[in-house]
PLY file of the C-alpha trace (Angstrom):
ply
format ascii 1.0
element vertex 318
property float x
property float y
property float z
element edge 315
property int vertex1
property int vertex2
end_header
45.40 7.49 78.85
42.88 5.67 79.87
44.61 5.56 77.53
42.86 4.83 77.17
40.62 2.60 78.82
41.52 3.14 81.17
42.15 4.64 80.51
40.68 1.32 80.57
45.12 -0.52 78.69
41.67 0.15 81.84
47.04 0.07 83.37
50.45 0.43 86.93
51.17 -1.97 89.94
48.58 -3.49 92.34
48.42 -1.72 95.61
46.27 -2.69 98.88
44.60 -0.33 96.59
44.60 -0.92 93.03
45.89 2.27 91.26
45.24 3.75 87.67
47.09 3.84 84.81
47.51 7.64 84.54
46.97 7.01 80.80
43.75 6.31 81.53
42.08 2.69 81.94
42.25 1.43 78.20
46.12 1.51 78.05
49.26 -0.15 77.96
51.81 1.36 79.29
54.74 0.59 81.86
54.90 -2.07 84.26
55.00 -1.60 88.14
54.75 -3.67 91.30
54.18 -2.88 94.97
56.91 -3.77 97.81
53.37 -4.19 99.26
53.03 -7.34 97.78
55.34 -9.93 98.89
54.82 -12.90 96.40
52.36 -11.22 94.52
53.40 -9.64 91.73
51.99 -6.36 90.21
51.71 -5.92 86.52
51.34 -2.81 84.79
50.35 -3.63 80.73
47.07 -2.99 80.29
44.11 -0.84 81.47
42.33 -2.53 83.66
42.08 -2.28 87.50
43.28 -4.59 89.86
41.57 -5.21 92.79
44.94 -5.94 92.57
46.10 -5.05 89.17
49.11 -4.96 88.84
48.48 -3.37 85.76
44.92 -3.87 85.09
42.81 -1.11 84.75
43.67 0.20 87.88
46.54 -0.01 86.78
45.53 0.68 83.33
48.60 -1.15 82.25
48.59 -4.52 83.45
47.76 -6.35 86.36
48.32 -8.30 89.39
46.13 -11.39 90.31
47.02 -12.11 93.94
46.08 -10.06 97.16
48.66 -7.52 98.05
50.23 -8.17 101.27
50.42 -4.21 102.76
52.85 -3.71 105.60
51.63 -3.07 109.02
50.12 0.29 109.53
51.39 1.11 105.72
48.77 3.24 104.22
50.23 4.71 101.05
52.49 3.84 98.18
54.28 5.41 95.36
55.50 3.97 92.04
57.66 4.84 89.48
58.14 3.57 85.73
60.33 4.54 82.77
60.46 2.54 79.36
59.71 2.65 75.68
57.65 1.23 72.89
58.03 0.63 69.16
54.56 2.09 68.63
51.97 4.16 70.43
49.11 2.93 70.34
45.69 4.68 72.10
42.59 2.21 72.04
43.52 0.97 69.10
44.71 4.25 67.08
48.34 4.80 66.35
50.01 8.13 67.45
53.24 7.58 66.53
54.52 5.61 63.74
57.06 3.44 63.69
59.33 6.00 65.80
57.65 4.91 68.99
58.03 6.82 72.31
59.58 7.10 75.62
57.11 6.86 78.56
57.34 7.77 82.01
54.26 7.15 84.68
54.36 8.16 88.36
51.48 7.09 90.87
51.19 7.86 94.79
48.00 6.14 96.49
46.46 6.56 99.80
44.38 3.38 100.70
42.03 2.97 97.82
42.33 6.61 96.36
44.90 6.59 93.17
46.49 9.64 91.67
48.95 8.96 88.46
51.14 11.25 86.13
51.49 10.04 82.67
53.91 11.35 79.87
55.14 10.45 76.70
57.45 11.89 74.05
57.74 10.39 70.37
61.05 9.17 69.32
61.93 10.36 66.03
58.80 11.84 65.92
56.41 14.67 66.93
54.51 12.83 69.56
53.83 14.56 73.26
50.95 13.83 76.02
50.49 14.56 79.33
48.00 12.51 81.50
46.62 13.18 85.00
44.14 11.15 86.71
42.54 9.82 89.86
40.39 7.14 90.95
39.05 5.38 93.85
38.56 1.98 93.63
35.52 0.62 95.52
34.77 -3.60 96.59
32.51 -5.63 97.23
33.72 -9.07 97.99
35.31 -10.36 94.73
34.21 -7.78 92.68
35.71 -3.78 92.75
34.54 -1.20 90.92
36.80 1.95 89.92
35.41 5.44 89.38
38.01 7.85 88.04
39.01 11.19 85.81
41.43 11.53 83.41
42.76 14.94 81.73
44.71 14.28 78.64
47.15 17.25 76.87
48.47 16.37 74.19
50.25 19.25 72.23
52.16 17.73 69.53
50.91 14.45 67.57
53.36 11.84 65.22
50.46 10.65 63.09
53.40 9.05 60.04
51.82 5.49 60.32
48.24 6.41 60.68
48.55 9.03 57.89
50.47 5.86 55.57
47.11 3.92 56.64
44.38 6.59 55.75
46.65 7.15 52.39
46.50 3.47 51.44
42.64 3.45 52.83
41.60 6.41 50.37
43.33 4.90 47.31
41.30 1.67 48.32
37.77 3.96 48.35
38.73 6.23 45.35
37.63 9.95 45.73
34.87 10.84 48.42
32.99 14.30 47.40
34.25 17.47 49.07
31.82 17.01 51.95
32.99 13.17 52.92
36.12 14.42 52.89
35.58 17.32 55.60
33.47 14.66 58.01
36.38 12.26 57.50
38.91 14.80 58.46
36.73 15.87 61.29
36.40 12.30 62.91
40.46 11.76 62.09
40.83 14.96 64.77
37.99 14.37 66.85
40.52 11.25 67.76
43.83 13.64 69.03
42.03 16.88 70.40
44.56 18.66 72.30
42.61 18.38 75.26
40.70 15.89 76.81
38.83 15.56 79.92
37.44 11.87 80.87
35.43 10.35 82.84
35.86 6.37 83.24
34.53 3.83 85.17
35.88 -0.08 85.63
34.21 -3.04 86.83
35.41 -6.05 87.35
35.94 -9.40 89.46
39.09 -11.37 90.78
37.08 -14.59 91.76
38.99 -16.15 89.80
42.36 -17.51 89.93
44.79 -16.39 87.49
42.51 -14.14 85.07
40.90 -10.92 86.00
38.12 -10.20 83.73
37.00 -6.67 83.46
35.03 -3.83 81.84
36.07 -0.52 81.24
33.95 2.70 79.91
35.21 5.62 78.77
33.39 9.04 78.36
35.02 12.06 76.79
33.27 15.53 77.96
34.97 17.41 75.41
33.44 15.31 72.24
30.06 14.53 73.09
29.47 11.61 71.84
32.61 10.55 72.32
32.89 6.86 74.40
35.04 4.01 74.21
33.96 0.48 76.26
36.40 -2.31 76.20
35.85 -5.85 77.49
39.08 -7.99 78.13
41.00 -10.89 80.12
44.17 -10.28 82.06
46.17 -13.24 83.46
48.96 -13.93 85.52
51.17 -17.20 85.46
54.00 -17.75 87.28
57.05 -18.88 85.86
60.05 -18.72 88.27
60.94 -18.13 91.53
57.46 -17.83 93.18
56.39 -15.33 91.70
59.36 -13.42 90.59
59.21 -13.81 87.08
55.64 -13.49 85.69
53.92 -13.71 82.62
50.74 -11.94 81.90
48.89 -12.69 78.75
46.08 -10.32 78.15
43.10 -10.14 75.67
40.34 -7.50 74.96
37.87 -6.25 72.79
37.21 -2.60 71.97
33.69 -0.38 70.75
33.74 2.62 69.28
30.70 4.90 70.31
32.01 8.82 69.25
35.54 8.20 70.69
37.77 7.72 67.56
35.22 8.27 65.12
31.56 9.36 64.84
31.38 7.89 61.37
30.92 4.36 62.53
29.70 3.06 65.64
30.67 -0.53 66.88
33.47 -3.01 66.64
36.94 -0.79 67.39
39.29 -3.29 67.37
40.55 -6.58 69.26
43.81 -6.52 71.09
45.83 -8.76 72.62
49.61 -9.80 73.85
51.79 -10.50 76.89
53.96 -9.19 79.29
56.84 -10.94 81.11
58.08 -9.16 84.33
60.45 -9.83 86.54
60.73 -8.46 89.92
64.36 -8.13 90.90
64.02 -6.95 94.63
61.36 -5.63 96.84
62.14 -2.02 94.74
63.13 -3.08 91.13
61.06 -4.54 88.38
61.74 -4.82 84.95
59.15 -6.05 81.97
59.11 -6.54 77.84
55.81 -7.36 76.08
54.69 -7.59 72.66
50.86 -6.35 71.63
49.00 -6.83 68.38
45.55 -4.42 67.63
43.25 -5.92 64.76
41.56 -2.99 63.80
37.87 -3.37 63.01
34.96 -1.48 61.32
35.77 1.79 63.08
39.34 2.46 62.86
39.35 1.13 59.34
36.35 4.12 58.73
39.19 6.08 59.79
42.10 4.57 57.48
43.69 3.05 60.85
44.96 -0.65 60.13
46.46 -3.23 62.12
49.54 -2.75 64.21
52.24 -4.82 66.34
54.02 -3.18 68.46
56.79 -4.09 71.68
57.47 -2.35 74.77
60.06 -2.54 77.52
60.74 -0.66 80.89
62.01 -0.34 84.29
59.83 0.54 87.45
60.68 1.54 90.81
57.84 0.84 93.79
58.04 2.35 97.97
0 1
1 2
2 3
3 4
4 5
5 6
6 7
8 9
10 11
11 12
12 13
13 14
14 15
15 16
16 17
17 18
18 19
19 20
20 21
21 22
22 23
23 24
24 25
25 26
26 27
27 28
28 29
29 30
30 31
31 32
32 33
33 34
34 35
35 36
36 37
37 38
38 39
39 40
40 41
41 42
42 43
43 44
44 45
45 46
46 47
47 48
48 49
49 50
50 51
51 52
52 53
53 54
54 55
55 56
56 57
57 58
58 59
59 60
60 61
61 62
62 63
63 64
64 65
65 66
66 67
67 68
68 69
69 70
70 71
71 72
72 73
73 74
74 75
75 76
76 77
77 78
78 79
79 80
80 81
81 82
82 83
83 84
84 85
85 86
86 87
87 88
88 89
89 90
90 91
91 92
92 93
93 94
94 95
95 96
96 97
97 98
98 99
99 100
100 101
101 102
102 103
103 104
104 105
105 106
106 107
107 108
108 109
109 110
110 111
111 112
112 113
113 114
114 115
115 116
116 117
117 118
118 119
119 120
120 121
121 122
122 123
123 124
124 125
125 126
126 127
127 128
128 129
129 130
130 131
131 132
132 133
133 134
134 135
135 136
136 137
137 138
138 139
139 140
140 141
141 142
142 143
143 144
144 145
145 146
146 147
147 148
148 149
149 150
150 151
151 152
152 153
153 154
154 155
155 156
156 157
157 158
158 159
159 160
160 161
161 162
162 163
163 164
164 165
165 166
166 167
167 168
168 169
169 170
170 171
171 172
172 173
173 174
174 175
175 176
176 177
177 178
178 179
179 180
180 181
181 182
182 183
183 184
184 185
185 186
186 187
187 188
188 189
189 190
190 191
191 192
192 193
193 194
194 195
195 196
196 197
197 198
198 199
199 200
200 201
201 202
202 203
203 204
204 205
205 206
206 207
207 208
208 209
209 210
210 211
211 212
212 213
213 214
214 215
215 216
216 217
217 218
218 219
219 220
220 221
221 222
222 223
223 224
224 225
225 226
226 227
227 228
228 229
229 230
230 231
231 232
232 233
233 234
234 235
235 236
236 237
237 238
238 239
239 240
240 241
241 242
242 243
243 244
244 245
245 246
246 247
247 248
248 249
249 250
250 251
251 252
252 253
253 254
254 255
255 256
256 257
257 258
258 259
259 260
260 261
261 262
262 263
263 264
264 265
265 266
266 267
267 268
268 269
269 270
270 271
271 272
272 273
273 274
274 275
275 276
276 277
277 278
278 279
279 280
280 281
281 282
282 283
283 284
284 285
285 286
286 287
287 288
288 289
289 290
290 291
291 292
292 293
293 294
294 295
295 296
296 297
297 298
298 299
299 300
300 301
301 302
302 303
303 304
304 305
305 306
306 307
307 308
308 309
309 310
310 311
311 312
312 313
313 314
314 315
315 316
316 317
């Protein structure tokens, strides 16, 4: 999703070439790492990209902080990641209630050009998307910059918590007249069209050891206005085994400008949590995080409140 920036959370594993989140840089989703990377490990949490990122935008799902170490002659990569989380949550909006969804994200990259297959399916509820999207991630010293398009499908939606939050919000308000009402219901769809094509763009620096700071945009074609930008932090400490077990802390901030709502422009929401990995072998990684969204002025226009949520999967990197 780029998801979601990225489309952003800018996330998948750090490559000699970052990759992107098929979600789309703004999203969380699985976790992978690269047998490219020999004590660098690849994170896969959040949307952001990674000059490594392990998941990072280019790897919209979390990120590695260390150079990739690519085998001689090695030119390409593939990566695949299966898990599940308590909630779905798309910059900020939930999609599925408390049922939460299975996830499954495959990537194959080719030097610096990413392409990623995204899926999810609600459990206990209605929730399906599809995700495809390439990038190309572009540096310049410490700093890379990561062009990409996402196309989004999304034919069934699992809206129970979001629909318990607009309920609560509109007993809050009291009655809107008739024509409210319609604009409110139009914004509340304008945020799961069935289709989506976007166009994102991450820029960021890994100058610095241990945090990746980042900036993701977000443009969807199909709802002009319709854009998303999300600042945020990604880190990487290592806990055990040089590098085996990781934890990556992340933190960003979200603004609505027409992509979840056109009724209020601004402050979207601010995110943040952590992801532990563990990288078993050279092929095997396994990861559990925990995320909380604050929802600000315009997911609360849209009756969306805060949510906590957990996730936890397996990946598989060549």
């Amino acid at each position: 999703m780029i998801y979601r920036l990225l489309p952003l959370s800018i996330a998948g594993a750090l490559f000699a070439a970052p990759s992107l989140h098929a979600h789309g840089p703004g999203h969380h989703h699985g976790h992978e790492e690269s047998e490219l990377v020999e004590q660098a490990v690849v994170d896969g949490a959040q949307p952001v990209v990674r000059s490594q990122t392990s998941s990072a935008a280019v790897s919209p799902s979390g990120k590695s902080f260390q150079t990739p170490l690519p085998e001689s002659g090695r030119i390409w990569g593939a990566s695949l990641t299966a898990g599940w989380e308590s909630r779905h949550i798309h910059y900020g909006v939930d999609e599925t209630g408390n049922g939460g969804a299975y996830t499954t994200e495959l990537t194959v990259w080719i030097q610096n050009l990413a392409l990623g297959f995204w899926s999810g399916f609600g459990t206990g509820n209605d929730f399906q998307e599809f995700d495809f999207t390439a990038s190309y991630q572009v540096n310049a010293g410490p700093v890379f910059l990561i062009p990409g398009y996402n196309f989004r499908y999304s034919p069934g939606h699992g809206h129970a918590a979001h629909d318990d939050h607009a309920e609560e919000h509109h007993e809050e308000e009291g009655h809107h007249d008739e024509s409210d009402h319609e604009e409110h219901s139009d914004q509340h769809h304008h945020a799961h069209k069935t289709y989506g094509h976007e166009l994102f763009l991450v820029l960021g620096t890994d100058a610095i050891p241990y945090v990746t700071p980042s900036t993701v945009f977000v443009w969807d074609l199909n709802n002009t206005p319709g854009a998303y930008l999300e600042f945020r932090l990604d880190g990487e400490i290592p806990i055990y085994g040089n590098g085996a077990v990781t934890l990556e802390p992340y933190a960003l901030l979200g603004l609505n400008f027409g992509y979840n709502t056109r009724d209020r422009y601004g402050w979207n929401n601010f995110q943040f949590g952590t992801v532990a990995n563990w990288r078993i072998n050279r092929i095997v990684s396994v990861y559990a995080g925990i995320n909380y969204s604050l929802a600000m002025t315009a997911l609360r226009a849209i009756g969306q409140g805060n949510e906590v949520w957990a996730n936890v999967g397996v990946s598989f990197t060549y």
